[in-house]
C-alpha positions in Angstrom: 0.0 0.0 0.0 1.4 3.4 -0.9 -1.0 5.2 0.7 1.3 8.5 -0.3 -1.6 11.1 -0.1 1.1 13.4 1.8 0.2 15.7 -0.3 -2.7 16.4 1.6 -0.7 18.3 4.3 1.3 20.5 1.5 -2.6 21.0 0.1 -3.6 22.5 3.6 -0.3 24.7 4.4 -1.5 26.3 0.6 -4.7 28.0 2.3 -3.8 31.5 0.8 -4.8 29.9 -2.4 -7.8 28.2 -1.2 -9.6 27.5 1.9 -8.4 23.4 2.0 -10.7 21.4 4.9 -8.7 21.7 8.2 -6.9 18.4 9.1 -8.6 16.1 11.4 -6.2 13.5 14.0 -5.3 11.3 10.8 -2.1 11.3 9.6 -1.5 14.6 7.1 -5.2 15.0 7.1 -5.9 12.1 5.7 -9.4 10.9 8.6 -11.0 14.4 7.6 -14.5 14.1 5.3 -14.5 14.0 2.1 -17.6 15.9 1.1 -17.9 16.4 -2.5 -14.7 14.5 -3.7 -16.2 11.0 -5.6 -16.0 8.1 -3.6 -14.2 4.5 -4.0 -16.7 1.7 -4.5 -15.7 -1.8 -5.0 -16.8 -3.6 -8.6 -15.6 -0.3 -11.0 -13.6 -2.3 -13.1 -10.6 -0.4 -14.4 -10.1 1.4 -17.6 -6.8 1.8 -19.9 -5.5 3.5 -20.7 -8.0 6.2 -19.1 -6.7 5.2 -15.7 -3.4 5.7 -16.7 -4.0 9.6 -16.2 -5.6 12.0 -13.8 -8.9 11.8 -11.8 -10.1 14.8 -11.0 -13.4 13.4 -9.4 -11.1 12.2 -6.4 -9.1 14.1 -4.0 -5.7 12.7 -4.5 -3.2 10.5 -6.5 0.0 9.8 -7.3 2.7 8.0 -10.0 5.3 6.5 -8.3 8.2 4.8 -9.4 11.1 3.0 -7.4 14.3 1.5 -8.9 16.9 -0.6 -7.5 20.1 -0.2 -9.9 23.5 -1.5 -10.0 26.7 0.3 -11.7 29.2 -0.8 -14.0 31.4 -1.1 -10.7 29.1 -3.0 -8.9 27.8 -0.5 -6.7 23.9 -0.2 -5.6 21.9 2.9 -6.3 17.9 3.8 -5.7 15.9 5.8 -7.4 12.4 7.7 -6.8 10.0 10.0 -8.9 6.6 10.8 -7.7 4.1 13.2 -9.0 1.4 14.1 -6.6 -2.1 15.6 -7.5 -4.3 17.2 -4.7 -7.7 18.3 -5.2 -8.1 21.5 -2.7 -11.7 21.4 -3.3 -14.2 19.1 -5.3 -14.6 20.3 -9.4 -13.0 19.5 -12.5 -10.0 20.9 -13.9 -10.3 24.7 -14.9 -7.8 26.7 -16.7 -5.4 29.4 -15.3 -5.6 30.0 -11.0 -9.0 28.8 -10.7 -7.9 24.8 -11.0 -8.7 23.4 -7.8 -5.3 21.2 -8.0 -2.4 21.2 -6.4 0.8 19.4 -7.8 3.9 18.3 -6.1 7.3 16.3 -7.2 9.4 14.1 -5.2 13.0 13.0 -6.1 15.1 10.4 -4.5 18.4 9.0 -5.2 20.4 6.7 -3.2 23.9 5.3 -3.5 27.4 4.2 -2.1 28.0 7.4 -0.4 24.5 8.5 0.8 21.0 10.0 0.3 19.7 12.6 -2.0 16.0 14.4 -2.5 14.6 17.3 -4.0 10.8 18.8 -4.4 8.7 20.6 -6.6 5.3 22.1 -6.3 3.1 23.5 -8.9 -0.5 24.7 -9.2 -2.7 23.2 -12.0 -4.0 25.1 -14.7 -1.0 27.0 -16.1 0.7 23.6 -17.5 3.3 23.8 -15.5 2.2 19.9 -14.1 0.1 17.5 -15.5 -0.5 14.2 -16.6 -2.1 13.0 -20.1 -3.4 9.2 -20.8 -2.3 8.6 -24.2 0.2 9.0 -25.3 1.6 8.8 -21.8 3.2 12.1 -19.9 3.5 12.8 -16.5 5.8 16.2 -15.6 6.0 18.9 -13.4 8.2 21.9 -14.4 11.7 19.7 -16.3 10.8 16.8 -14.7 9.4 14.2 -16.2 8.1 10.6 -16.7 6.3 9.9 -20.3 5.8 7.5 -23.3 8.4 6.6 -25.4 6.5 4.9 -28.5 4.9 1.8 -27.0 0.9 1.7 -25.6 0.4 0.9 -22.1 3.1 2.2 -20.0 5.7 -0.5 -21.4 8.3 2.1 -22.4 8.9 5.1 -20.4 12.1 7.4 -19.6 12.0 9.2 -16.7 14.4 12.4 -16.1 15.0 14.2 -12.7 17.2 16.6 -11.1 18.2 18.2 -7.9 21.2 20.3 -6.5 24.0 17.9 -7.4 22.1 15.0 -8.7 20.3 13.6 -11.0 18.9 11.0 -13.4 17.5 9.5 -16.7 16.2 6.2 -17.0 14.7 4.1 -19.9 11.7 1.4 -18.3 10.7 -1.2 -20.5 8.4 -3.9 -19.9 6.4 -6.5 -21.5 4.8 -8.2 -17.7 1.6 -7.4 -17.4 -0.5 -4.6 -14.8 -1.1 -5.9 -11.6 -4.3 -4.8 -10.1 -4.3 -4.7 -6.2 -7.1 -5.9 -3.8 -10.1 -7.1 -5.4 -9.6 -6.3 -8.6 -7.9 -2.9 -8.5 -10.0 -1.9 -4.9 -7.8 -1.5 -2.1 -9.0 -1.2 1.5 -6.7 0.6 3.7 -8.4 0.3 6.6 -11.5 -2.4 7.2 -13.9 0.4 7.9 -14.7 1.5 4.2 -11.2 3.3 4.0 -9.8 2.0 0.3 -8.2 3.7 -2.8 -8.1 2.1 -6.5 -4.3 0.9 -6.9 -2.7 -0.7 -9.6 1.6 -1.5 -10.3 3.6 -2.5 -13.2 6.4 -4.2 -11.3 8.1 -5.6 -14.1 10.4 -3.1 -15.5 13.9 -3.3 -16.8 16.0 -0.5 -16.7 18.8 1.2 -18.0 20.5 4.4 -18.2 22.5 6.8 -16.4 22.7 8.3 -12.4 25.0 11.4 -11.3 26.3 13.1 -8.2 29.1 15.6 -7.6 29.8 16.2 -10.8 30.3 11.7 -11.5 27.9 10.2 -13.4 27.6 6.1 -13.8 25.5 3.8 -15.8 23.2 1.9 -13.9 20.7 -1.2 -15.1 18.4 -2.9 -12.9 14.7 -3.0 -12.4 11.7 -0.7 -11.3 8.0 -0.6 -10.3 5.4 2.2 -10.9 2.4 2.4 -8.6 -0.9 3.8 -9.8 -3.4 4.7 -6.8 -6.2 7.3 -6.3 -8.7 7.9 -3.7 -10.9 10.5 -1.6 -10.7 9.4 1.8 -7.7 6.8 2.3 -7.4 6.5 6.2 -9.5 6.4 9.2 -8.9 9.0 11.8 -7.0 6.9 13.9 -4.9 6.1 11.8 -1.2 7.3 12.2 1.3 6.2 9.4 2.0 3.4 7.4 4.7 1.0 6.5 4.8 -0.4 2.7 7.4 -2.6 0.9 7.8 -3.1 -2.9 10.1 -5.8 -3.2 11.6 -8.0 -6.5 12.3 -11.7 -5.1 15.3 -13.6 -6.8 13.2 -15.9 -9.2 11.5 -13.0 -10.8 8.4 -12.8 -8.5 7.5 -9.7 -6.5 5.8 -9.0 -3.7 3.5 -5.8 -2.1 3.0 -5.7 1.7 1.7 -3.2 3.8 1.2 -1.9 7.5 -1.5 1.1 8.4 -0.5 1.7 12.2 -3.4 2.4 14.5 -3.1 4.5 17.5 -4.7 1.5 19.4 -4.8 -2.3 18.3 -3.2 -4.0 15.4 -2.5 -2.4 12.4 -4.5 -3.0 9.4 -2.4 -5.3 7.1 -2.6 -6.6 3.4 -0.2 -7.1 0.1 -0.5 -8.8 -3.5 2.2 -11.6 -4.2 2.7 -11.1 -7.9 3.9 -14.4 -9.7 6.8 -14.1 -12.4 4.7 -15.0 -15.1 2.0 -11.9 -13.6 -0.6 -14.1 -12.0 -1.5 -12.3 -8.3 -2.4 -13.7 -4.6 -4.1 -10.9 -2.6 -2.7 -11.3 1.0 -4.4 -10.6 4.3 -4.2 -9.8 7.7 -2.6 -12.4 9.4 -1.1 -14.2 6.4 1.5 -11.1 6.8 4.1 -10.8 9.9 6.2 -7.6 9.5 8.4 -7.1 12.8 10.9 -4.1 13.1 14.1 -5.5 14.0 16.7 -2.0 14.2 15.6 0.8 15.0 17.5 4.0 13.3 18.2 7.4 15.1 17.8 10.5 12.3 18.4 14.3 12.6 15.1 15.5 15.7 15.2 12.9 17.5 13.0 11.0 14.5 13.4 7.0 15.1 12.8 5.0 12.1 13.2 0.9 12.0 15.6 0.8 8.6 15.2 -3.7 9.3 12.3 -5.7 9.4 11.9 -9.0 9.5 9.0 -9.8 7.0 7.1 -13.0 6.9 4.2 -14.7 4.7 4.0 -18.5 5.7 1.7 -19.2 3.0 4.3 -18.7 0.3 7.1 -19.8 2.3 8.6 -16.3 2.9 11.0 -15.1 6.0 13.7 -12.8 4.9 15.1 -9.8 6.5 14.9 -6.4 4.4 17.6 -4.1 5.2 18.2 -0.5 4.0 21.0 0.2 1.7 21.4 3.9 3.4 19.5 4.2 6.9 19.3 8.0 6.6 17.2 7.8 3.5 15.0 10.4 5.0 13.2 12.5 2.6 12.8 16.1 4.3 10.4 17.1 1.9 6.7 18.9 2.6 5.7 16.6 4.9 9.0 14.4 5.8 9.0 10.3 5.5 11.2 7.7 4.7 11.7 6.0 1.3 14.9 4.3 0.5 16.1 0.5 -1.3 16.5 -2.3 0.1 18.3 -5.5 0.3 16.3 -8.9 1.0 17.9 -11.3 2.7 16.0 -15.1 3.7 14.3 -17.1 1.5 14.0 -15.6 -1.0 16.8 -13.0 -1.5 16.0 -10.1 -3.4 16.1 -6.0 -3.5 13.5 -3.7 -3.0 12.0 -0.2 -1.8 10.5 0.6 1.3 8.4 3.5 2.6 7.4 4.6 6.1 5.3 7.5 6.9 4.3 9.1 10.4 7.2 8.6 12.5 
């Protein structure tokens, strides 16, 4: 689950704009009502490519993409660009200031000598961010994540930059989507809660990272989430905990925690087959258990190992960050960095943890 509606909270510190709902106790807003936004009802089958773009019904949704890369010297890098749409207030798209949509970028990379980010936000209606269906393009100012010639998502290059970093990647892919849940409806929090959520986790990648002035070419693989929803979380709550990973084999698998501020959180995942076929996981078919805990900058403690279980497919592995400080001080902070499986099965991965 990459329940990554943080956006919400960069929506509501944008109030000079708009008058955006005032946050209730859920994490970055995310328990207040959604009054006017289009709700997520199980049984809408999904559409492409149609689904492939923006929603402006709902009140947010993001393209993500994660990358686990290796250089010609052997070295492991990560990768992440996100593109956030929030909806300050119910409507449809309008031209110039009066689009009700907010726009954000995220951009991660990781390697051998430590953790990089950088952020962009953008208001809708000027074309400054956006995202078309067909042919595919996602972008927000120079950043970018679109089509290269094939239908379907299965051939994209994505480009990003920051101060003293940078990338651009070719994904290509012939595995087919993966459609989370029941069908494509995700419940986030056995009360209702649930976004629609689809990945293609089946890239292969190629291209070219920098830093400092270096630059190295990289190959590996990636995974691009599609998810979109109104009303996520329940008020209680608090964060969540989600792993993307790419067993050795070729199979992958999706796990995720929502934390509650009392009780158990609310788990579930998709175990994705090499040849595409998909398991949804529940509940207690999943055991995630921090194992390190990690000090950052504040006083912030973040576990960077976990010890992640699913019986049912014969899975215990530890998953350990490549760089513990991956800590993304964007608007809000989280944590979102690679990781390395170790277990049966090994593998790499990404992992994301929000609310600490």
């Amino acid at each position: 689950m990459n329940a990554r509606a943080l956006l919400l909270l960069a929506a509501s510190l944008s109030g000079g704009c708009d008058q955006a709902p005032a946050p209730s106790a859920g994490f970055a807003g995310l328990g207040q009502v959604a009054a006017g936004f289009s709700a997520v009802e199980s049984g809408r089958a999904l559409q492409f490519p149609v689904d492939h773009g923006a929603h402006h019904g709902y009140r947010v949704e993001w393209w993500y993409v994660t990358a686990t890369l290796t250089d010609e010297q052997g070295h492991d890098w990560g990768v992440q660009w996100t593109l956030f749409r929030s909806a300050l207030r119910p409507g449809a798209e309008q031209p110039g200031w009066n689009s009700p949509n907010l726009w954000l970028g995220h951009a991660g990379l990781t390697g051998p000598s430590g953790h990089q980010f950088a952020e962009r936000l953008a208001r809708g209606g000027i074309d400054q961010a956006g995202v078309v269906a067909q042919p595919f393009d996602a972008w927000i100012d120079d950043w970018s994540l679109r089509s290269t010639g094939r239908e379907d998502l299965q051939q994209l290059q994505l480009e990003a930059s920051g101060e003293d970093f940078g990338y651009n990647l070719e994904l290509v892919t012939d595995g087919p989507l993966v459609l989370h849940g029941a069908q494509g409806y995700s419940e986030k929090s056995g009360q209702g809660r649930a976004s629609y959520y689809y990945s293609q986790p089946f890239y292969q990648v190629r291209g070219e990272v920098w830093r400092a002035g270096q630059r190295y070419r990289v190959t590996g693989q990636a995974w691009l989430d599609r998810e979109w929803s109104s009303q996520p979380l329940a008020a209680e709550q608090q964060g969540w905990d989600w792993f993307s990973l790419h067993l050795d084999g070729g199979a992958k698998l999706m796990l995720f925690q929502v934390r509650q501020t009392e009780g158990r959180p609310y788990r579930a995942g998709t175990w994705i087959g090499a040849d595409g076929r998909t398991e949804a996981l529940h509940g207690e078919q999943i055991q995630l258990s921090p194992l390190t805990i990690t000090e950052l900058d504040r006083g912030r403690k973040v576990p960077t190992r976990w010890r992640v279980q699913v019986p049912i497919r014969g899975i215990d592995i530890e998953v350990e960050a490549l760089q513990p400080q991956a800590w993304m001080g964007t608007t809000p902070p989280y944590w979102e960095g690679p990781v390395h499986l170790r277990g049966r099965p090994g593998g790499r991965g990404y992992l994301e943890m929000t609310g600490y």
